[in-house]
Backbone as CSV, one residue per row, in Angstrom:
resi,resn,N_x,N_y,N_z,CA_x,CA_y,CA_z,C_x,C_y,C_z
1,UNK,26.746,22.610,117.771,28.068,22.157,117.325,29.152,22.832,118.175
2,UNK,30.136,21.818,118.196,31.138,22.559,119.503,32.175,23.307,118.913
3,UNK,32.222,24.839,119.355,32.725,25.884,118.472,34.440,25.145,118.403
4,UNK,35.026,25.667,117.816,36.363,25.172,117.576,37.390,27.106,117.490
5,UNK,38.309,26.616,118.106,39.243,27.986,117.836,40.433,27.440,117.267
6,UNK,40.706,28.765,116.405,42.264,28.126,115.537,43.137,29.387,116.029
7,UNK,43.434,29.308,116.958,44.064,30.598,117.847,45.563,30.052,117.409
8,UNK,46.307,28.911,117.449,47.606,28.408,117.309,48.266,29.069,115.756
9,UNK,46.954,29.048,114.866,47.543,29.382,113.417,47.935,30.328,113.834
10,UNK,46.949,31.701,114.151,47.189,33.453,114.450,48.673,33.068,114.822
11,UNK,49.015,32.693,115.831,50.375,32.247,116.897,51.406,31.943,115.714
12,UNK,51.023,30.946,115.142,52.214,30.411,114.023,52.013,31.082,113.134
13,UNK,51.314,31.698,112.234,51.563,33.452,111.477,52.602,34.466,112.462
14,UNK,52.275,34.565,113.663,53.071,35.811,113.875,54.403,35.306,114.294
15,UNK,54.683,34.047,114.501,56.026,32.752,114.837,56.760,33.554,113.671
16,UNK,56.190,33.145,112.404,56.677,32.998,110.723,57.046,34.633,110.472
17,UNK,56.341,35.422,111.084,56.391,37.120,110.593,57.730,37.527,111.192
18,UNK,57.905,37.231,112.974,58.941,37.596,113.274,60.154,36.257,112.719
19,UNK,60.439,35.425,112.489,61.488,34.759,111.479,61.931,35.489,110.287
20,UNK,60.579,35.822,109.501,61.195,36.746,108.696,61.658,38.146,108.987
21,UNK,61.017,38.889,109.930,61.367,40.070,110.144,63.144,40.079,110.958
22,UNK,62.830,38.730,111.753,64.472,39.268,111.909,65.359,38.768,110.743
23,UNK,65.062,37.678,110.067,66.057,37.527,108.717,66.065,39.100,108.005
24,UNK,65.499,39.475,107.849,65.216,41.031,107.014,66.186,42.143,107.857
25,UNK,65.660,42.602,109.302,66.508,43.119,110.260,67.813,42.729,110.390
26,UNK,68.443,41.494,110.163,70.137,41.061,110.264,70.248,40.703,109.399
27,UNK,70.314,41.227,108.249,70.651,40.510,106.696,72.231,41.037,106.801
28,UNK,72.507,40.381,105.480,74.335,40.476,105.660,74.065,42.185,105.323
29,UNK,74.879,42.787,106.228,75.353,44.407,106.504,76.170,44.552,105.201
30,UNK,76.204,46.194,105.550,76.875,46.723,103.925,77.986,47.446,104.991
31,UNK,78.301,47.289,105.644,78.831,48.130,106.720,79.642,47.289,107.865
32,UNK,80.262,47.830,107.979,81.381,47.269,109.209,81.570,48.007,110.298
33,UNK,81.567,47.897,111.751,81.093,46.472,112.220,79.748,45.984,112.311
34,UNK,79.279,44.322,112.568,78.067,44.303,112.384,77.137,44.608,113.970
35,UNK,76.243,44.332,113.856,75.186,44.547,114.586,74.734,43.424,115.764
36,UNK,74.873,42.887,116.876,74.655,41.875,117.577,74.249,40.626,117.049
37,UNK,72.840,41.640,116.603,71.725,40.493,116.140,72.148,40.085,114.323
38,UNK,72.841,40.784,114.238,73.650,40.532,112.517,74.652,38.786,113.097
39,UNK,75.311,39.687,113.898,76.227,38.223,114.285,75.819,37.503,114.938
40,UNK,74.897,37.648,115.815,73.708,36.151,116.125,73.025,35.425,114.978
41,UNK,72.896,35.493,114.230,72.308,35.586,112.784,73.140,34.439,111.880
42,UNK,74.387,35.318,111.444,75.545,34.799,110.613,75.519,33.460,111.478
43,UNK,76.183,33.329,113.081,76.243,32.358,114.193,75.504,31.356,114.047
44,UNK,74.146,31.621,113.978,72.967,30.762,113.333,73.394,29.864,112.142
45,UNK,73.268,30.571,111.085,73.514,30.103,110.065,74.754,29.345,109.197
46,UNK,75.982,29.953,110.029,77.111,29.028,109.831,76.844,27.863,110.984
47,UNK,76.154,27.761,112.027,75.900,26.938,112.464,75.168,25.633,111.966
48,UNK,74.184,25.823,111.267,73.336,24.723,110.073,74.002,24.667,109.292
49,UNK,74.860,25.368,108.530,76.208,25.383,107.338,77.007,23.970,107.815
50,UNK,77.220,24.267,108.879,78.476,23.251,109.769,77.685,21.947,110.260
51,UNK,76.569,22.041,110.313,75.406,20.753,110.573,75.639,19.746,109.485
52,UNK,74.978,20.451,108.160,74.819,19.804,107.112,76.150,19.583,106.585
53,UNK,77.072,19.959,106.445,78.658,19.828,106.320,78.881,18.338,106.569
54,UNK,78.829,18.646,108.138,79.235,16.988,108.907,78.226,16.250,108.104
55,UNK,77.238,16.095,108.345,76.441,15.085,107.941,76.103,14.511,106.423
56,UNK,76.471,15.572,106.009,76.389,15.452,104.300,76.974,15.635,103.438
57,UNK,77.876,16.677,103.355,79.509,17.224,102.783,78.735,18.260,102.023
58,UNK,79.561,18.519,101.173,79.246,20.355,100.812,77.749,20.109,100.007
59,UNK,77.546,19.517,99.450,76.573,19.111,98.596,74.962,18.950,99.086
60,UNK,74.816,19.300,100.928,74.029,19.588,101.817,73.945,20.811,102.270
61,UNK,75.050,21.704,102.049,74.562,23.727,102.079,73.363,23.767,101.108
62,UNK,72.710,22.870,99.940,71.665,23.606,99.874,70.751,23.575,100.474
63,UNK,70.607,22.561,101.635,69.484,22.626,102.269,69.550,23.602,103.447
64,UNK,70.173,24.588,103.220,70.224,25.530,104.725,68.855,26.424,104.287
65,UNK,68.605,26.823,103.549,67.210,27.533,103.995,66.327,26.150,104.237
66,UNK,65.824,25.509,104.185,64.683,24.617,105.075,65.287,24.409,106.092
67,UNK,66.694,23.639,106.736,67.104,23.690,107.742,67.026,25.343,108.866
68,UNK,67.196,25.953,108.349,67.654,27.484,109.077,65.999,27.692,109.181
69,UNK,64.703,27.883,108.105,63.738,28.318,108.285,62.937,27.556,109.449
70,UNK,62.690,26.244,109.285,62.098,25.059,109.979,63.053,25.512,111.611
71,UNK,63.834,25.962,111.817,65.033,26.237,113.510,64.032,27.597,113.816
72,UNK,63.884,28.304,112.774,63.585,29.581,113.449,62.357,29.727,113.743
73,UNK,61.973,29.112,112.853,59.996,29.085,113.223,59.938,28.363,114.534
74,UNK,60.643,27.188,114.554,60.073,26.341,115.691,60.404,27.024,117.127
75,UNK,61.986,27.560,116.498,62.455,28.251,118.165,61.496,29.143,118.664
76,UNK,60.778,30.571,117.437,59.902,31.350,118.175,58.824,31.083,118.122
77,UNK,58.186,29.794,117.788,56.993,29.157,118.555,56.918,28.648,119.503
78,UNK,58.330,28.142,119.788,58.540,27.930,121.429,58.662,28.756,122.585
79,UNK,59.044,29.653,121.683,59.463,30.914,123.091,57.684,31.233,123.643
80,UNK,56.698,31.208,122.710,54.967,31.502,122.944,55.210,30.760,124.696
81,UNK,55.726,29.380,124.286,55.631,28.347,125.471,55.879,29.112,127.024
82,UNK,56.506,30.270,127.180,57.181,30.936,128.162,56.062,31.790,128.100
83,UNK,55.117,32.248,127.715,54.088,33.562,128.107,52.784,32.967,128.321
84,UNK,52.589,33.018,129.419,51.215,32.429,129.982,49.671,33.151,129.216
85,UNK,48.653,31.834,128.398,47.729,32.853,127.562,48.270,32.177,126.462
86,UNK,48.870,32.204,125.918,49.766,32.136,124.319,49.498,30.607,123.892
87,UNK,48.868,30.983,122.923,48.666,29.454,122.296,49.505,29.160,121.256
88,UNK,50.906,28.609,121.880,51.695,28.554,121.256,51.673,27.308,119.436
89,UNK,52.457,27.656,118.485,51.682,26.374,117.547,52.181,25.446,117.688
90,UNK,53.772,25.726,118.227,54.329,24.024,118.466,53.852,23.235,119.590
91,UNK,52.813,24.020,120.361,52.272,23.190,121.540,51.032,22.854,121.068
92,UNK,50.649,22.562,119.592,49.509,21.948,118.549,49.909,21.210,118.067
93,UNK,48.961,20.001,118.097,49.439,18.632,117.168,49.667,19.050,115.930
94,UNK,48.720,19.988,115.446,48.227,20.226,113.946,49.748,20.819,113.483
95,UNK,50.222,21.535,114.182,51.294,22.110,113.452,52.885,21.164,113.245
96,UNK,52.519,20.817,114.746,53.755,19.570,114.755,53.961,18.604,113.483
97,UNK,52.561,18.436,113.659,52.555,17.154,112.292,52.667,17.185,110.926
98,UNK,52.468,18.989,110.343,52.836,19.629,109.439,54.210,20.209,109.639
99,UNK,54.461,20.105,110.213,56.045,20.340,110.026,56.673,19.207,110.142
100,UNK,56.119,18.002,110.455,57.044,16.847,110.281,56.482,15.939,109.323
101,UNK,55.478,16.376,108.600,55.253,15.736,107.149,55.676,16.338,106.156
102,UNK,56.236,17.677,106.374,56.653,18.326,105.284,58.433,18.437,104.767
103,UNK,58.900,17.612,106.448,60.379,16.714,106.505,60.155,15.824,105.793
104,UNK,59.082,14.849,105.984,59.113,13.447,105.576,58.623,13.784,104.020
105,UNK,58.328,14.685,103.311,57.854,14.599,102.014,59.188,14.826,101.396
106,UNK,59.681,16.045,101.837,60.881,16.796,101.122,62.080,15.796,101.162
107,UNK,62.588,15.254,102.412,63.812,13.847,101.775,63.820,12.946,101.217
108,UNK,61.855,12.611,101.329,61.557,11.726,100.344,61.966,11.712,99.061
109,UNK,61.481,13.135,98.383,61.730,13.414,97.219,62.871,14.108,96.548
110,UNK,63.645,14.081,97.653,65.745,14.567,97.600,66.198,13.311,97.261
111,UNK,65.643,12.095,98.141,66.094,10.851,97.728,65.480,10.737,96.299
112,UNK,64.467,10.415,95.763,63.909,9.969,94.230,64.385,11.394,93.556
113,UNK,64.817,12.080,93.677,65.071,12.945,93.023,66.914,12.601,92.616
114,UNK,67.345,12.136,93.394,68.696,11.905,93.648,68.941,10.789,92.687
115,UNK,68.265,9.648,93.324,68.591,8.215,92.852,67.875,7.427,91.974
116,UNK,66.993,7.965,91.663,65.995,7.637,90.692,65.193,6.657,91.547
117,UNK,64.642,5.549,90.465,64.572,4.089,90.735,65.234,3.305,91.964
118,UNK,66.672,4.320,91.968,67.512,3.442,92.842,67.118,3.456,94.371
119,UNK,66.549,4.898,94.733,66.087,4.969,96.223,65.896,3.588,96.361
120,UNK,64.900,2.646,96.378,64.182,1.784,96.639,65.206,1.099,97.737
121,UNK,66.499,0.987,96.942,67.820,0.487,97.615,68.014,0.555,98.963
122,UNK,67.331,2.228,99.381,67.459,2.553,101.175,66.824,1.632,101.700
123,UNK,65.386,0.877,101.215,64.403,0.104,101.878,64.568,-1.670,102.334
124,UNK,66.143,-1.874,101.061,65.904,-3.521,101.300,66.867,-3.777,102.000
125,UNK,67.996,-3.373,102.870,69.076,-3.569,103.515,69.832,-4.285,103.259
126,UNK,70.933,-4.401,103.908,72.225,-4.896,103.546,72.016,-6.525,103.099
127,UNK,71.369,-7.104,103.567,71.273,-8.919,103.283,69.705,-9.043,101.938
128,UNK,70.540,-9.421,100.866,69.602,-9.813,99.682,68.287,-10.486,100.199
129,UNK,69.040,-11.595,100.508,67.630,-12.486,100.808,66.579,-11.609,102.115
130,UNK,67.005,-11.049,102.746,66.067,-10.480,103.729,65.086,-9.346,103.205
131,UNK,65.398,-9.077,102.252,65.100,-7.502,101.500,63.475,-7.065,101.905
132,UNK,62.706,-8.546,101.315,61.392,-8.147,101.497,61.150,-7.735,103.103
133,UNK,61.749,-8.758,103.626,61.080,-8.177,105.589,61.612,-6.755,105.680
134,UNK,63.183,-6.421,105.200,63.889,-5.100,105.564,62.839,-4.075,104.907
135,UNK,62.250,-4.316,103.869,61.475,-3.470,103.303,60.134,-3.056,103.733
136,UNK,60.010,-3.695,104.583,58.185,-3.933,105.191,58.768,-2.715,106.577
137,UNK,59.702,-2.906,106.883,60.446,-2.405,108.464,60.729,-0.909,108.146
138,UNK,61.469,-1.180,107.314,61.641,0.481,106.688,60.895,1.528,106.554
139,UNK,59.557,0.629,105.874,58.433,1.536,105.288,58.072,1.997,106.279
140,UNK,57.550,1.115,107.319,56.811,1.336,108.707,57.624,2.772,109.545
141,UNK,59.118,1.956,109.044,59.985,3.123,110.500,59.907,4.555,109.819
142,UNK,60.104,4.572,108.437,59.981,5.663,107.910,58.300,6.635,107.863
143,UNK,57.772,6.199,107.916,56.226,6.423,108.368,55.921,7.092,109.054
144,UNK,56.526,5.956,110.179,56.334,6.753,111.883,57.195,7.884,111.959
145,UNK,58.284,8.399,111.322,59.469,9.461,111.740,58.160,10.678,111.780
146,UNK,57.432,11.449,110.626,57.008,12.373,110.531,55.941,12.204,112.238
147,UNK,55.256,11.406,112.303,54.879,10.932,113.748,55.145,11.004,114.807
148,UNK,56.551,10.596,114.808,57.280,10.387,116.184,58.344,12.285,116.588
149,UNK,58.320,12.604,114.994,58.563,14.460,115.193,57.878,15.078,115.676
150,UNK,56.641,14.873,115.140,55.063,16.069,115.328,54.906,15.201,117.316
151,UNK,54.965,14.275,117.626,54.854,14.169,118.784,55.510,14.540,120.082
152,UNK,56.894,14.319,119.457,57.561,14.707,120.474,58.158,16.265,120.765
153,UNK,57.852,17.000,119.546,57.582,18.171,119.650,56.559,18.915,120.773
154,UNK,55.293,18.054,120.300,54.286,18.776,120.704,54.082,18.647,121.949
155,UNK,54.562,16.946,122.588,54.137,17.139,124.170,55.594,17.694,124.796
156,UNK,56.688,17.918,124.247,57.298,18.706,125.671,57.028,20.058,125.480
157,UNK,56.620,21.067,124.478,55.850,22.338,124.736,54.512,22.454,125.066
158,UNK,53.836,21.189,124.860,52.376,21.707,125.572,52.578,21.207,126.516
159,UNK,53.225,20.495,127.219,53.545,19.778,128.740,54.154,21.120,129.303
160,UNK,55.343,21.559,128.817,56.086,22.800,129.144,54.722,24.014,129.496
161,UNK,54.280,24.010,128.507,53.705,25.420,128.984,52.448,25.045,130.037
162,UNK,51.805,23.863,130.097,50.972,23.886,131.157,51.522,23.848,132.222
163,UNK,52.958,23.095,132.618,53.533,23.651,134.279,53.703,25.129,134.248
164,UNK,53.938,25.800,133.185,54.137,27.146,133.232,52.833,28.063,134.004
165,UNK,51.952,27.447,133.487,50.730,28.070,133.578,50.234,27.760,134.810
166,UNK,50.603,26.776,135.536,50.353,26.068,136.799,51.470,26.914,138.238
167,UNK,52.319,26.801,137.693,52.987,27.876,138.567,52.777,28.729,138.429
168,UNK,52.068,29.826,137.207,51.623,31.133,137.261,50.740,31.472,138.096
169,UNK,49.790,30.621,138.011,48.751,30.091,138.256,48.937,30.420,140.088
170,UNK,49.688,29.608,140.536,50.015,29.283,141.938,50.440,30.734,142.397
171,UNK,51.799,31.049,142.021,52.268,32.032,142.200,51.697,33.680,142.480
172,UNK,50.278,33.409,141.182,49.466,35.013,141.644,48.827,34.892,143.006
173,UNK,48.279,33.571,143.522,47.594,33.323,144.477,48.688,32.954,145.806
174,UNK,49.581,32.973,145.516,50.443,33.207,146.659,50.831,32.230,147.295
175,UNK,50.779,30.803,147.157,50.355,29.763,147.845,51.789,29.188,147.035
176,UNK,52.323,28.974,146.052,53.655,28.671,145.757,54.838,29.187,146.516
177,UNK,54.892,29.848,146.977,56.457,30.719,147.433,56.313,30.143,149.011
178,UNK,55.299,29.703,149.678,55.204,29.144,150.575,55.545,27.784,151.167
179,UNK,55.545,27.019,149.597,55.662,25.926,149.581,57.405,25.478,149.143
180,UNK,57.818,26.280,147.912,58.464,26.202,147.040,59.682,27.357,147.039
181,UNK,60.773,27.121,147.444,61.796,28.272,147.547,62.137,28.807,146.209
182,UNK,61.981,30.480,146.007,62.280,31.263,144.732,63.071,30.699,144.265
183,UNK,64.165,30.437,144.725,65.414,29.619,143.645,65.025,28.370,142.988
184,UNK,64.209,27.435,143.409,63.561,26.575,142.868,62.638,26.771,141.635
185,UNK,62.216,28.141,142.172,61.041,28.479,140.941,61.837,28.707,139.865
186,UNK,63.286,29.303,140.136,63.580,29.639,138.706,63.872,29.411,138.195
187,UNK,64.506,27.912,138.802,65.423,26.403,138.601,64.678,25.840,137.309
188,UNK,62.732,25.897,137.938,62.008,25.382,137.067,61.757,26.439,135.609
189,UNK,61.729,27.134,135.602,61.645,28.387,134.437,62.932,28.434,133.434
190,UNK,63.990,28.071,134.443,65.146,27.836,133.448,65.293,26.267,132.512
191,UNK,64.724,25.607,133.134,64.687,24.244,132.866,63.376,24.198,131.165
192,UNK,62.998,24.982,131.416,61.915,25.448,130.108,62.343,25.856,129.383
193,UNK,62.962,27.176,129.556,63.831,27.803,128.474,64.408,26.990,127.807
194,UNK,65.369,25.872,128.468,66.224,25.019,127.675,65.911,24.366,126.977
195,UNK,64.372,24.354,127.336,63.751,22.792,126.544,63.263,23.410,125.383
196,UNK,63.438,24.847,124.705,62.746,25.453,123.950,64.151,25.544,123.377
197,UNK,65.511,25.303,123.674,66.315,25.049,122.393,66.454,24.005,122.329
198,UNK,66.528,22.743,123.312,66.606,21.171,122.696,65.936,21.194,121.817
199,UNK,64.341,21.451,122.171,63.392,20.531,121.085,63.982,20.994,120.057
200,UNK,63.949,22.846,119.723,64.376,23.162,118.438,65.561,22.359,117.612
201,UNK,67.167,22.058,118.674,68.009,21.308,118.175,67.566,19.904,117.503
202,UNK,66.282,19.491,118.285,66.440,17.882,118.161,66.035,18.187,116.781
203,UNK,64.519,18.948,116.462,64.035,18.904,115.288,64.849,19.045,114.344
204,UNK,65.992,20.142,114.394,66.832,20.368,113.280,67.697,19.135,112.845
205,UNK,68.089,18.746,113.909,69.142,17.529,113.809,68.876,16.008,112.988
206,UNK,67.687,15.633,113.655,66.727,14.662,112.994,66.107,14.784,111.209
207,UNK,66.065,16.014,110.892,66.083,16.745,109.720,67.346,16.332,109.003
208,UNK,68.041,16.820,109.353,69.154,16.626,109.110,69.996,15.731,108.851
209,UNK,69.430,14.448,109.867,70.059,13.059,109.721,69.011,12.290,108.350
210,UNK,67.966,12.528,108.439,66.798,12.378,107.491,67.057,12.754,105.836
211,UNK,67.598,13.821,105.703,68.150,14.009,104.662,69.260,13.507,104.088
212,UNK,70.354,13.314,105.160,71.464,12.669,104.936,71.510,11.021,104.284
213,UNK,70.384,10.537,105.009,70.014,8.968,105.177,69.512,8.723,103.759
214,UNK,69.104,10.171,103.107,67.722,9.991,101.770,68.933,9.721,100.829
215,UNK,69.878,11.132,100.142,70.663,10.944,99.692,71.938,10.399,99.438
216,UNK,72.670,9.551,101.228,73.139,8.833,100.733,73.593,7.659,99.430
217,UNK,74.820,7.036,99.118,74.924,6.112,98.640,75.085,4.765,98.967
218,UNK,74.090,4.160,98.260,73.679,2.978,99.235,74.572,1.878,98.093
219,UNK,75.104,1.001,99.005,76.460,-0.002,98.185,75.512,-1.131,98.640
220,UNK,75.234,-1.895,97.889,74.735,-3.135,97.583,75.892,-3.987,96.796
């Protein structure tokens, strides 16, 4: 039987340990002034404050811990993506897809929790008579979201970290710098980094619009 390794969980345990350890390390200070990582922190978090704001009005600050937790896990599972070796978890389907079924459960049930019966309303769209097709479309598009998260997560960090590993790769053996001018290399290294706060943004954002979309009020 072909052995199997779950090396990504270990990875996404210690993702989840340091999230909490720095929430714990920059908690709101008793003391003035604060601490860098205190006001990187606050920065953070009035930042998802001001997310859900726009998108939802005050009545969406409660979702800042899943918003804020779901940013921080994903960001330092991405950063794995930058250390060659590291089996990072967001560069695992398995995790991708649990974190984007566990979007698609939770607005689910913000919406029926919200609207009762009435959710149903999000599914048949604006034209009566069309309702049944709008409803068949919906279901489907809504389906695919947890899908189309866990995917597009997962291939630009496991795509990301295998060029990583490919230029590491090159680079010990010497045969890159020959080919490839240093400034280029770092062109490409920086171009990673970034992609380890998009994805994080996109995920949050999409969350975000997802929730907004659940609890809306839908005028029929």
């Amino acid at each position: 039987m072909e052995h199997v390794t779950y090396t990504h969980v270990g990875f996404g345990i210690l993702a989840m340990a340091i999230a909490l350890g720095v929430l714990y390390l920059f908690k709101e200070p008793k003391a003035i002034p604060q601490t860098a990582g205190q006001v990187l922190l606050e920065g953070y978090l009035n930042f998802v404050r001001q997310l859900l704001v726009e998108n939802i009005g005050k009545e969406g600050l409660k979702y800042v811990p899943l918003v804020a937790s779901l940013g921080l896990f994903i960001f330092f599972g991405n950063l794995f993506t930058l250390i060659p070796g590291f089996d990072s978890p967001t560069a695992n389907l398995n995790t991708t897809l649990a974190l984007g079924l566990i979007v698609f459960f939770y607005y689910n049930w913000e919406g029926i929790r919200k609207h009762g019966v009435g959710y149903i309303k999000h599914f048949l769209g604006p034209i009566p008579w069309l309702a049944p097709l709008f409803f068949v479309i919906e279901v489907i598009s809504h389906i695919a979201r947890p899908i189309t998260l866990a995917l597009r997560l997962f291939a630009n960090m496991r795509g990301g970290s295998l060029i990583l590993l490919v230029i590491t790769s090159l680079l010990l053996s010497n045969w890159l710098t020959t080919v490839i001018s240093p400034p280029i290399l770092w062109f490409l290294i920086l171009i990673k980094i970034l992609a380890v706060f998009i994805q994080t943004f996109v995920f949050m954002i999409l969350t975000v619009i997802y929730l907004a979309g659940a609890v809306a009020e839908e005028a029929h």
